[in-house]
C-alpha positions in Angstrom: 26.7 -19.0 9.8 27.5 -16.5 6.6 25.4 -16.3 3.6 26.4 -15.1 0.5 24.5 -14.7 -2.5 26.3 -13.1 -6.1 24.3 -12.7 -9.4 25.9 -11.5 -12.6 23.7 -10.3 -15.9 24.6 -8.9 -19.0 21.6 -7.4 -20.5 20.8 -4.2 -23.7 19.9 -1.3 -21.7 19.6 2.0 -20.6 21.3 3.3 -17.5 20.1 6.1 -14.9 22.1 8.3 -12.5 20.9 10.3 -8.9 22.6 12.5 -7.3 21.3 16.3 -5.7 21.6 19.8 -6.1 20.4 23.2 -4.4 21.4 26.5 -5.9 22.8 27.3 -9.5 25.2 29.6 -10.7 26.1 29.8 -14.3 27.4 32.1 -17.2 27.4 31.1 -20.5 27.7 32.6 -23.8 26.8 31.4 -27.1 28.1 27.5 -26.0 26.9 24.4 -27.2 23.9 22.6 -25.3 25.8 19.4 -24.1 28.3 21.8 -22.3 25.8 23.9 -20.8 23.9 20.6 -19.6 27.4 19.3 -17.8 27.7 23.1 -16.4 24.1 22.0 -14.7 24.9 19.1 -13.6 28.2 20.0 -12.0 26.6 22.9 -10.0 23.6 21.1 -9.0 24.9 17.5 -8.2 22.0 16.2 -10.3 22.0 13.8 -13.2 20.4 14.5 -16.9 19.3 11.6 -18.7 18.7 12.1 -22.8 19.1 10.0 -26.1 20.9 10.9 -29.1 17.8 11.7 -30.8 16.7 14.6 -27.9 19.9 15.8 -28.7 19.4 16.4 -32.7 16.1 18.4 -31.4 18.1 20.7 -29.3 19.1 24.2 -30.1 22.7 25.7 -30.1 24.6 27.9 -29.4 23.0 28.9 -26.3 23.6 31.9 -23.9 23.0 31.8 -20.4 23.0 33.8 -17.0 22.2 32.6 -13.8 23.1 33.3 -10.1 22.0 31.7 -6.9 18.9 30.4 -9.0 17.1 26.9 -7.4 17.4 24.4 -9.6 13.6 24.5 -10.7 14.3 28.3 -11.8 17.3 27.4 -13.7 16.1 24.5 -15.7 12.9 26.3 -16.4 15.2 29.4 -17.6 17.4 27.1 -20.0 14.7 25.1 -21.6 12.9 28.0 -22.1 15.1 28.3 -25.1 14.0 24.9 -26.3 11.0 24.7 -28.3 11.0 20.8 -28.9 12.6 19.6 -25.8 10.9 19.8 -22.3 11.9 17.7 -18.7 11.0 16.0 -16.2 12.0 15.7 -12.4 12.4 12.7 -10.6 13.6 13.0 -7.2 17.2 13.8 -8.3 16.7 13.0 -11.9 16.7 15.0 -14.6 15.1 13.1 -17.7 15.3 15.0 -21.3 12.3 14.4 -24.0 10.8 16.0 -26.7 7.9 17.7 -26.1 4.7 16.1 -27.2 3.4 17.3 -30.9 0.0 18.3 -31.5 -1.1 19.0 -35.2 -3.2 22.2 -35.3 -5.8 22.1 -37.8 -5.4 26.1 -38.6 -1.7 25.6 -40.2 -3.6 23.3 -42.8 -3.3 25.2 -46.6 -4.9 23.9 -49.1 -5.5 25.6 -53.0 -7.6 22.6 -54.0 -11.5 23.1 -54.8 -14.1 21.7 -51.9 -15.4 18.4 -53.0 -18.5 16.9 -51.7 -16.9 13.1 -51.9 -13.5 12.9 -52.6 -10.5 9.9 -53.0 -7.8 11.1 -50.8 -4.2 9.7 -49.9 -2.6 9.9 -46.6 0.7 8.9 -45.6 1.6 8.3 -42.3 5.9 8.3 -41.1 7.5 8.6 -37.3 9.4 11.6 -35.8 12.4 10.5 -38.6 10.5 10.4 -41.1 10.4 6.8 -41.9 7.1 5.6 -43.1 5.0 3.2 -40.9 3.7 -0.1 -42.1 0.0 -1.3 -40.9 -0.8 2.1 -39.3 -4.9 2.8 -39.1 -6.6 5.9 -40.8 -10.4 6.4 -40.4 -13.0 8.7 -41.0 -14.4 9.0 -37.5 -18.4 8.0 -37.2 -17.9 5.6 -41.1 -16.6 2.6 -42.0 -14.6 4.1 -44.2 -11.1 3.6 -43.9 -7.7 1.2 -44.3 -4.3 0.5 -43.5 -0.8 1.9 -44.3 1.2 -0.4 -46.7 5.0 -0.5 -46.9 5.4 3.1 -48.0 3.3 4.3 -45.3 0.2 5.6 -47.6 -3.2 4.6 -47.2 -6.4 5.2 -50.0 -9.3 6.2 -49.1 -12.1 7.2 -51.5 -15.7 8.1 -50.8 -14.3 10.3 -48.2 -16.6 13.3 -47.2 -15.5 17.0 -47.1 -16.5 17.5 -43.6 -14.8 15.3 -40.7 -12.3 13.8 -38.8 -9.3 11.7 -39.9 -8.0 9.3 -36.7 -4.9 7.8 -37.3 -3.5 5.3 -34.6 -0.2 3.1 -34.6 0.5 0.5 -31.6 2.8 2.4 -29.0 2.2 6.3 -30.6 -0.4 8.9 -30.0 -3.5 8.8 -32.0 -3.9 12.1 -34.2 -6.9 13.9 -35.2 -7.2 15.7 -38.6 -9.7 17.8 -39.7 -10.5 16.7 -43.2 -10.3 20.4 -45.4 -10.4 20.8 -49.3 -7.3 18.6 -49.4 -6.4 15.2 -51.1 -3.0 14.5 -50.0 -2.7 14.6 -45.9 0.7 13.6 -44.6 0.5 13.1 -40.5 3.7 12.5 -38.0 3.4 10.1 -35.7 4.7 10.7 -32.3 5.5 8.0 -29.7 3.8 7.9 -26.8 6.2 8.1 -23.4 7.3 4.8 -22.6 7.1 3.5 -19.1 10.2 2.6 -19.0 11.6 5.7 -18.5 9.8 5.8 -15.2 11.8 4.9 -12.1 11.2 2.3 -9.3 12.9 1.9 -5.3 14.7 -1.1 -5.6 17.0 -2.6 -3.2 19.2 0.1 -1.6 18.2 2.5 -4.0 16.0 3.4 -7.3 16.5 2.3 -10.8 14.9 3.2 -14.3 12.5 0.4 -15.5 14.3 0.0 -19.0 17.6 -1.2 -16.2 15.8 -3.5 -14.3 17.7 -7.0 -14.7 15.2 -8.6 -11.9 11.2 -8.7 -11.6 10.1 -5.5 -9.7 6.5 -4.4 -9.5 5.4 -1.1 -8.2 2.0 0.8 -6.8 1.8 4.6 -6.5 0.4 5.9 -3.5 -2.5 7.9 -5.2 -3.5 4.4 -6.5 -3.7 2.9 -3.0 -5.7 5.7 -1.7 -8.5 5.0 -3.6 -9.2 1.7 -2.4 -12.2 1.8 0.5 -9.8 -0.8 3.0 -8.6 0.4 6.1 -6.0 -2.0 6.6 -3.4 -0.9 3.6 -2.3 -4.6 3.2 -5.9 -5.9 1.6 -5.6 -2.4 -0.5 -2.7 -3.8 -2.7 -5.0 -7.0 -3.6 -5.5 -6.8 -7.3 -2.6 -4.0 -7.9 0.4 -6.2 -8.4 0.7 -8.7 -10.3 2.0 -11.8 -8.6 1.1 -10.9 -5.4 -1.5 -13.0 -3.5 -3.6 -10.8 -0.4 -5.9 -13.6 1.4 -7.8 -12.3 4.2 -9.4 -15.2 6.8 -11.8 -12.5 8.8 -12.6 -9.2 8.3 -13.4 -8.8 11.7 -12.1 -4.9 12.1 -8.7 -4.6 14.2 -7.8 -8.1 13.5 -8.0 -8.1 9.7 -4.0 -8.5 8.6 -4.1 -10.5 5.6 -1.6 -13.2 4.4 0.6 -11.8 1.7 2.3 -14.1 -0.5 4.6 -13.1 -3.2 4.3 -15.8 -6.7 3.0 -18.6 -4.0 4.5 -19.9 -0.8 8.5 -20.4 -1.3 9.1 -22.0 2.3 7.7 -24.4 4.8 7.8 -22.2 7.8 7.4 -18.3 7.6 5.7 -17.7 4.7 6.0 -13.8 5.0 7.8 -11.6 2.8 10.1 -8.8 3.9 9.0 -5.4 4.5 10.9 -2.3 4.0 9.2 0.5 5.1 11.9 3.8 4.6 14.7 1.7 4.3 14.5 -0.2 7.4 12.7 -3.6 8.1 9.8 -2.6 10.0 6.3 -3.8 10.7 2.8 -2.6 10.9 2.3 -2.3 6.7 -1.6 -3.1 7.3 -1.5 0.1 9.5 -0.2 2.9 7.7 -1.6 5.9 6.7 -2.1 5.6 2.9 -2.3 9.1 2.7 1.6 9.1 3.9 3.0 6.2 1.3 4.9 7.8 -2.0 5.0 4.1 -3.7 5.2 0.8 -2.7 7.5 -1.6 -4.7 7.4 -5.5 -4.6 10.5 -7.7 -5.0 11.0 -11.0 -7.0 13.2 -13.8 -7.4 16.8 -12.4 -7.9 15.9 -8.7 -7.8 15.1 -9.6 -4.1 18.7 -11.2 -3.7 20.6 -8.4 -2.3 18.4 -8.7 1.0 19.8 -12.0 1.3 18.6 -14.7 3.3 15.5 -13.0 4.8 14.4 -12.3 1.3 13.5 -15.9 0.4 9.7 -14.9 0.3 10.2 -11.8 -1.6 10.1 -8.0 -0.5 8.0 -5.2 -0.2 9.6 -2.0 -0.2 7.2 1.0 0.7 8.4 4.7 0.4 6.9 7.4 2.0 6.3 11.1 0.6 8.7 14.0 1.2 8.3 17.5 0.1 8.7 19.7 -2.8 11.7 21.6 -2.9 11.1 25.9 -3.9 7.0 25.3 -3.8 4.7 27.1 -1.4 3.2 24.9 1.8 0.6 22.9 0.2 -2.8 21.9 2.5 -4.4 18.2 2.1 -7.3 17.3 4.0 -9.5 14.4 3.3 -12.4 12.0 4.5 -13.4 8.8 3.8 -16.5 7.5 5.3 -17.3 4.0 4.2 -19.4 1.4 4.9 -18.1 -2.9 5.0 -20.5 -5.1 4.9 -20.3 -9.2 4.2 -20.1 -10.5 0.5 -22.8 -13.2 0.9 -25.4 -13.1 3.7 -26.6 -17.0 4.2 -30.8 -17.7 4.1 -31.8 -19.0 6.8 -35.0 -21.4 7.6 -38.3 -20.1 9.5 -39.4 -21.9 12.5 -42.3 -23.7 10.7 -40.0 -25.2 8.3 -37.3 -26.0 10.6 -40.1 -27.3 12.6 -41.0 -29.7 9.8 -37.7 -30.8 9.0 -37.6 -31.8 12.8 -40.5 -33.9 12.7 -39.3 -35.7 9.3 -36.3 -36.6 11.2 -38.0 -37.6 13.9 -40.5 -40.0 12.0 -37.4 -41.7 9.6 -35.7 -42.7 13.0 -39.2 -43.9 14.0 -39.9 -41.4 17.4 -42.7 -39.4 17.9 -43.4 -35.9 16.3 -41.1 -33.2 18.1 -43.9 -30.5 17.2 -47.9 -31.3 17.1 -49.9 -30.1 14.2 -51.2 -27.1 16.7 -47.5 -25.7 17.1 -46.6 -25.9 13.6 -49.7 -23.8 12.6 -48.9 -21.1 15.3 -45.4 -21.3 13.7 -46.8 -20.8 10.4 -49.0 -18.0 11.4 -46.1 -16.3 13.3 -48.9 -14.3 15.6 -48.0 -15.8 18.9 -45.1 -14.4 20.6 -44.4 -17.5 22.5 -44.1 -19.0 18.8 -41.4 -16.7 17.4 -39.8 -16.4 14.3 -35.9 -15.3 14.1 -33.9 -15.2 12.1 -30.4 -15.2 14.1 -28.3 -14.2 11.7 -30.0 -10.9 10.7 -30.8 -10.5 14.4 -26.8 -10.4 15.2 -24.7 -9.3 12.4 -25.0 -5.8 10.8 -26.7 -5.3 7.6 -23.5 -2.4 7.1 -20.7 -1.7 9.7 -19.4 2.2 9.3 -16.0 3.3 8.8 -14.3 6.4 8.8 -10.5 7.6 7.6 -9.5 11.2 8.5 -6.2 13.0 6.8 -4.4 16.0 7.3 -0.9 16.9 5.8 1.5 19.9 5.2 3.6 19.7 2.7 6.2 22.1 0.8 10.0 23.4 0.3 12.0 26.6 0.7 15.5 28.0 1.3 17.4 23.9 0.8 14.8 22.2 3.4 11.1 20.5 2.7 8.7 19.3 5.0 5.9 16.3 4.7 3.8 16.5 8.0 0.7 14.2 8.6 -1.9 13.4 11.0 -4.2 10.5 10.0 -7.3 9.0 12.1 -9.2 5.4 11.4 -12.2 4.7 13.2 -14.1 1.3 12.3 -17.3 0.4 14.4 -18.3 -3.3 15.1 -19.6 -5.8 12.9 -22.7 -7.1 15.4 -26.2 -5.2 16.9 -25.5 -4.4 20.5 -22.4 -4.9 20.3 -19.2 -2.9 22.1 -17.0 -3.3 19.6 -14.7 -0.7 17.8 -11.0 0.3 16.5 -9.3 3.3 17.0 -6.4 4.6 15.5 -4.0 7.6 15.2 -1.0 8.3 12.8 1.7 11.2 12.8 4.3 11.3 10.6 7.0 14.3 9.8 9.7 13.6 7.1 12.3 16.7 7.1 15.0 17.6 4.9 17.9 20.0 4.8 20.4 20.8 2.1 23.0 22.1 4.2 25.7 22.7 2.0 26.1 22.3 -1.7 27.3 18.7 -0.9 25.6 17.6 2.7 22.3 16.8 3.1 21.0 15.6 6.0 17.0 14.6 7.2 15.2 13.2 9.6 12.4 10.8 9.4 9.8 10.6 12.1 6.1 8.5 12.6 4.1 7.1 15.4 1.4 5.0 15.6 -1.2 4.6 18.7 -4.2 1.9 18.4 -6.6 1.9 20.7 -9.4 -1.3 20.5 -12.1 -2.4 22.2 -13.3 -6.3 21.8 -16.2 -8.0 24.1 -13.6 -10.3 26.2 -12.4 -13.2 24.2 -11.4 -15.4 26.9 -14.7 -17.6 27.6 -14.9 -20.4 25.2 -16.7 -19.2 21.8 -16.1 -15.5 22.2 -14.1 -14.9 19.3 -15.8 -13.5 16.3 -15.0 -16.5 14.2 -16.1 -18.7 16.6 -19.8 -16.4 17.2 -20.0 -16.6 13.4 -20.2 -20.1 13.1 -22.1 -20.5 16.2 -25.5 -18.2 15.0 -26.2 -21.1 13.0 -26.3 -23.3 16.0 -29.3 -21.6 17.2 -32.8 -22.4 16.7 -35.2 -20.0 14.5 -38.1 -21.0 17.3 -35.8 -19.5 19.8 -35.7 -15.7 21.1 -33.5 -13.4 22.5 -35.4 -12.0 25.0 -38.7 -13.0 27.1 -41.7 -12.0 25.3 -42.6 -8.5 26.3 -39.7 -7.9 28.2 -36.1 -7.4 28.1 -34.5 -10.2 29.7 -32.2 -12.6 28.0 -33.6 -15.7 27.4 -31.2 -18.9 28.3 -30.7 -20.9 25.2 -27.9 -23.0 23.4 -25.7 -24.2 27.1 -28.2 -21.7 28.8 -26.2 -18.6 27.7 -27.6 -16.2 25.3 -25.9 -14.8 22.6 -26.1 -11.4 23.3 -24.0 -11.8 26.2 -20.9 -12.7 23.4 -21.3 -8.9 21.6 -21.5 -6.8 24.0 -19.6 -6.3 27.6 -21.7 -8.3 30.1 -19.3 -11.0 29.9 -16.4 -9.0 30.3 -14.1 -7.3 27.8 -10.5 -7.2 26.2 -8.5 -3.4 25.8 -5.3 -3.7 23.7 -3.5 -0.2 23.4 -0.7 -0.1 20.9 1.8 2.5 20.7 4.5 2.4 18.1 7.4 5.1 17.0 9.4 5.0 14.4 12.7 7.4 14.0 15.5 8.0 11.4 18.0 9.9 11.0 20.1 10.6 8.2 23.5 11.9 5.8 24.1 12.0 2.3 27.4 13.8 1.3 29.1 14.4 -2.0 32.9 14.0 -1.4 33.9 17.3 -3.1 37.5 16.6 -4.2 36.8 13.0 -5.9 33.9 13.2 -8.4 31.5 10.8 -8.3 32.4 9.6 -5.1 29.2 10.1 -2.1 29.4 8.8 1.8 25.9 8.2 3.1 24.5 6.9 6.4 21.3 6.4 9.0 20.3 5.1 12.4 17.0 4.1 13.0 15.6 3.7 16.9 12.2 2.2 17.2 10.4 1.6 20.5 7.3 0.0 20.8 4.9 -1.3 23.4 0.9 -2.8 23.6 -0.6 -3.2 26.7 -3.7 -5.7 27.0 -6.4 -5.8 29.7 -8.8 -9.4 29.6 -11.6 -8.4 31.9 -13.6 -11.6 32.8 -17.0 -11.1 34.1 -19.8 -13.5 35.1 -22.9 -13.1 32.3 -26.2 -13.5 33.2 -29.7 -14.7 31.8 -33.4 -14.8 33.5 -35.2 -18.7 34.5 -38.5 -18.7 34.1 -40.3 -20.9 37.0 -42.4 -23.8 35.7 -45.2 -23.1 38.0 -45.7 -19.1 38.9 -44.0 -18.0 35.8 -41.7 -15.7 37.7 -38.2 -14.3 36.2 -35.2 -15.2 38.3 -31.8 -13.5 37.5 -28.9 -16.5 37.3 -26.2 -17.6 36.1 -25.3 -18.9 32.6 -23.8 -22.2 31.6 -20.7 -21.0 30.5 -18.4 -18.4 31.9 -16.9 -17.7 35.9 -18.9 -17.4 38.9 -16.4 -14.8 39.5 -14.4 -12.4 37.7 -10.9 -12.7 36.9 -8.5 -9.9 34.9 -5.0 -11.0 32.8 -3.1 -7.8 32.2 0.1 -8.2 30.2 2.2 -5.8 28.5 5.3 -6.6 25.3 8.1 -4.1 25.0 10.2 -3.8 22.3 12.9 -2.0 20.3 14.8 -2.1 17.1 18.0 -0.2 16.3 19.2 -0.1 13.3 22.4 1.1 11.3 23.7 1.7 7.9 26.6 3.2 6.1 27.2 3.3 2.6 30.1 4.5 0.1 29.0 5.3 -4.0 30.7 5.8 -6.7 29.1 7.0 -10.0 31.6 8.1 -12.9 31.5 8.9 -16.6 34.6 8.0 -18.5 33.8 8.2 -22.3 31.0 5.9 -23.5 31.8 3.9 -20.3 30.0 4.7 -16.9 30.3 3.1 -13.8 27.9 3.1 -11.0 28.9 1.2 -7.7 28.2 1.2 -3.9 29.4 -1.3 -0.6 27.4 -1.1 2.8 27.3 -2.4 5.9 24.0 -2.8 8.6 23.8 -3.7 11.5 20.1 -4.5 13.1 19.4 -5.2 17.2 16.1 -6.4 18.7 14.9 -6.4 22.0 11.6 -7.5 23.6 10.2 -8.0 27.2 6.8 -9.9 27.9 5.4 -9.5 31.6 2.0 -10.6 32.6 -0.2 -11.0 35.5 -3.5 -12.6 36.9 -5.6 -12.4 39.2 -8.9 -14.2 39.8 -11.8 -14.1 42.1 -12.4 -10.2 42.3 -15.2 -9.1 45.2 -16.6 -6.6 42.3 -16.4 -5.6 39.0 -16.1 -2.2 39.7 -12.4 -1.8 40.0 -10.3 -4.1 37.1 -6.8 -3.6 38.7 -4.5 -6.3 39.4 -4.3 -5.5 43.5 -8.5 -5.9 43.4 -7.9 -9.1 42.6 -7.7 -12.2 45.4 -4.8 -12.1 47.5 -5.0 -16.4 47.7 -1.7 -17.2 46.4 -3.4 -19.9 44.3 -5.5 -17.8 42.6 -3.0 -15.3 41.3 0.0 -16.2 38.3 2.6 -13.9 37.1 4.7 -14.9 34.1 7.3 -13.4 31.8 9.9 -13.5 29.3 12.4 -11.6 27.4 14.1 -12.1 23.8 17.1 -10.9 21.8 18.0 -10.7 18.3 21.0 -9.4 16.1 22.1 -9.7 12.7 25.2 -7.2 10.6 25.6 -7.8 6.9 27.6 -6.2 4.0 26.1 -5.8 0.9 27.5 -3.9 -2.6 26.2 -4.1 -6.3 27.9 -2.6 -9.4 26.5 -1.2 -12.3 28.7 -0.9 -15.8 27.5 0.7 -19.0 28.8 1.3 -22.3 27.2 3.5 -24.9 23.8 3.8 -23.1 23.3 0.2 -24.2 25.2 -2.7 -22.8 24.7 -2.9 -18.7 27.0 -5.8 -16.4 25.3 -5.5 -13.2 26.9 -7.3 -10.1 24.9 -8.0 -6.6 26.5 -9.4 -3.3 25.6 -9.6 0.1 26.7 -11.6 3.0 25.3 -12.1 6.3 25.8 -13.0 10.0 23.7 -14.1 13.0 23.7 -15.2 15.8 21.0 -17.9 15.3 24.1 -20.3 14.1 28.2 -20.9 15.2 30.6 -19.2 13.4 32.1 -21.7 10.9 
């Protein structure tokens, strides 16, 4: 089956443009500062974005003379001849802005007489002059003060000789004035940047947030880093709006949370999309934050050009590259942490619980459970073979430590820059005596090269290896939701351990808990490794403007191995009569062990190609791209079992019994495919008015061709 999806909106706006550049040469004598702008632009392949008012700031004629200059030395040089403009660099956009104006207290002049208290007028006007309406002047630390009226002047008397005048308007920068000898102040008001000048990733590319036609949220990565969770998923609770993170256990290792994007939009997968450097990938709960540029969040139409497998929403996560012409740049951090549960339940003594007992007892008409004698020796809590514990306390940590380790290179120099990072997570268990703990590694190396004036090519690489231990999870309440619930199951008149020694007590089904945290039972290894690869080609078609070929593969193997080593537990049985401990076995459990290994592997290949076109033509400008991608899965599942072993000393499948009906092998393999094409187009006129046009169509092979 084909899907196709098209969406059409007209909407007032400003447009953006992103192309690159390398090395500039340029000669230019007394010309005007649009030209020498398009002389930039043409030798650099990047795009400069300015209003009509940026360019009434700007000084001309302007003389010029560069050769083989980076583009950071070039821009630097011209606007150096710019008082009120300045710029800013985003990725491979050039965005022009006046600079920000700071009133200096030392150019006041005034040949008015100090006053003690004084009346004073101050009227308050924009960049053009034009007076503002409703603005706020006060004299900083008083009450005194008011509000502009239609002409922009405000009147203020009892105002003292010595202080601070703070003007503030909605949406421009407050100003402080020094109040001097003067009577008459007239302040400028400057507008503050606007976000939407700032640009987000959207669907097969980035757009400026005064463009967007579709509901696009967005996270830096510096913003992500500061939150204390290891698992990068529960990090973005909070940070984007429509976007619900629920988390079911924060047992460590196992602690993906649920995303859902403005609710759940389908019956069955629930999940949205994720785009992790262009390519659908998993693992988003198990990057390195320390490696993610932004991540960007999808809605409703914006989330259209994905197709089908964008009904939930997508989440687009960009990772950082480096800086091209600065210096290699040196990051290392550490994080040590601490999780620890948000509500800790009270639990009842043994006398109390022994009380309750007996009312219990009595309204169902039997006899006492506990005499008057134990409940005082409960009470009194000086007889060891009248304990106290509390279970929950006695299992579950007060605080379980965490660590995150970072290391990066980053930096740019003669057309190529470099992001290299090693990142390592360590989180301990949540339980005393227990064996638990998660380990895990990340490398990542993001390389580009400018190797021509109109090819670019790079090379994405990152790997992943998780190493965890659990206590094995194959005996019935072994998981760690399952212990959870179960500490409330035991009695506070119940101990671990026989008093004055240290073996386990049988209790609830004569096991002990103890023998669920730690390894006596048995244990469960899972060893992940994951790689990630892409490689990739931008280039600018030199003899039709405008007009840019691009392309990538991605190949990503993948493979977890997991090792369920079942061991008989034990606990000690008192005899009635001598009072002797015996070793024995537990209620629950095998007699003897048994060992499940089982190992996935997979791959993804992926392919893309994609043909722009971005054109100026008068006050008209175009901006259009088609593509076509092609994705292939493959996955193999093996397993094998093996159960009465002779000894716990050697887990290996060939230890195991060689009775044919105590052994099971089992296995299966998968296949998945999908291509689709895919174009939008972009039309502006005059900077204001933007048609934008989204298609995509798809094919698989989960349904006939029709």
């Amino acid at each position: 089956m084909k899907l196709t999806a098209f969406f059409l909106t007209i909407i007032c706006l400003q447009a953006s443009a992103n192309t690159a550049g390398q090395k500039i040469t340029i000669s230019a004598k007394k010309a005007s500062f649009e030209k020498v702008i398009t002389s930039i632009e043409k030798a650099s392949g990047c795009d400069f974005i300015y209003d009509q008012s940026s360019l009434k700031l700007a000084l001309s004629p302007v003389s010029i003379n560069l050769k083989d200059v980076s583009l950071e030395e070039a821009l630097h040089r011209f606007f150096e001849q710019q008082p009120r403009l300045t710029y800013s660099k985003i990725g491979k956009v050039v965005v022009i802005k006046e600079k920000p104006f700071v009133v200096d207290p030392k150019i006041i002049k005034s040949d008015f007489l100090i006053l003690p208290i004084k009346h004073i007028v101050v009227h308050v006007s924009d960049t053009t002059g034009a007076p503002l309406e409703n603005a706020s002047v006060l004299v900083e630390g008083t009450s005194s003060g008011g509000k502009t009226d239609k002409s922009g002047n405000a009147s203020l008397d009892n105002v003292p000789n010595a202080g601070t005048l703070v003007i503030s308007y909605i949406g421009y920068k407050t100003e402080r004035i020094t109040i001097d000898a003067r009577t008459q102040f007239n302040v400028q008001l400057h507008p503050l940047p606007s976000a939407l000048n700032d640009f987000v990733v959207v669907g097969y590319g980035v757009q400026k947030k005064a463009t967007l036609t579709g509901s696009v949220v967005e996270v830096k990565g510096e913003d992500i880093t500061k939150s204390p969770a290891i698992n990068i998923a529960s990090s973005l609770a909070g940070q984007l709006p429509g976007v619900i993170i629920n988390s079911s256990t924060g047992e460590p290792g196992r602690d993906n949370p649920s995303i859902y994007i403005r609710g759940m939009s389908t019956t069955g997968n629930t999940s949205p999309l994720v785009i992790i450097d262009g390519v659908e990938r998993g693992g988003l709960g198990q990057l390195n934050p320390n490696d993610i540029e932004s991540i960007s969040v999808l809605k409703d139409a914006s989330a259209a050009i994905y197709g089908a497998e964008a009904a939930n929403g997508v989440i687009l996560v960009t990772t950082k590259k480096g800086t091209p012409g600065s210096a290699p740049r040196i990051n290392f951090s550490y994080d040590e942490g601490i999780s620890q549960p948000t509500r800790n339940p009270k639990m009842a003594d043994s006398y109390t619980f022994a009380q309750v007992s007996n009312e219990i007892n009595a309204q169902q008409g039997l006899s006492p459970a506990y005499s008057d004698s134990a409940l005082q020796k409960y009470k009194a809590g000086n007889d060891p073979n009248y304990p106290n514990t509390d279970w929950y306390k006695f299992i579950v940590k007060n605080w379980t430590p965490q660590h995150r380790a970072n290391l990066s290179v980053s930096g740019g120099k003669n057309g190529t820059t470099y992001f290299l990072s090693f990142g390592q997570v360590y989180q301990d268990g949540q339980y005393h005596n227990g064996s638990e703990n998660i380990k895990q590694y990340n490398l990542r190396a993001n390389i580009d090269v400018q190797v021509t004036k109109n090819l670019k090519v790079g090379v994405n690489l990152a790997g992943r290896v998780d190493n965890n231990h659990y206590p094995s999870t194959d005996a019935p309440y072994r998981s760690a939701n399952e212990l959870n619930s179960h500490i409330f199951l035991y009695q506070p008149n119940w101990q671990p351990y026989w008093p004055g020694t240290k073996e386990l007590q049988p209790l609830r089904g004569s096991e002990n808990i103890l023998n669920w945290v730690n390894d006596n039972a048995g244990y469960q290894n899972q060893k992940v490794n994951t790689f990630q690869s892409t490689g990739y080609f931008n280039w600018q078609l030199p003899w039709v403007k405008g007009l840019s070929v691009e392309g990538s593969g991605s190949y990503d193997p993948n493979s977890t191995f997991v090792k369920t080593f079942v061991t008989p537990d034990f606990v000690y049985y008192k005899d009635a009569t001598t009072g002797a401990l015996t070793q024995g076995r537990t209620g629950v459990g095998v007699d003897q062990a048994t060992l499940d290994d089982n190992i996935s592997l997979g791959s993804l290949l992926y392919l893309t190609t994609k043909i722009h076109y971005e054109r100026k033509f008068g006050l008209h400008s175009i901006k259009a791209f088609v593509g076509y991608e092609q994705t292939s899965t493959y996955s193999n599942f093996d397993e094998a079992y093996r159960s009465n072993f002779a000894s716990t000393v050697l887990p290996q499948i060939f230890a195991g019994s060689s009775n044919p009906t105590q052994q099971s092998n089992n296995g299966s393999a998968s296949q998945t495919a999908r291509k689709s094409e895919f174009g939008r187009i972009n039309y502006d006129y005059a900077g204001k008015y933007l048609a934008e046009f989204t298609m995509r169509r798809d094919g698989s092979p989960n349904f006939p061709r029709l």
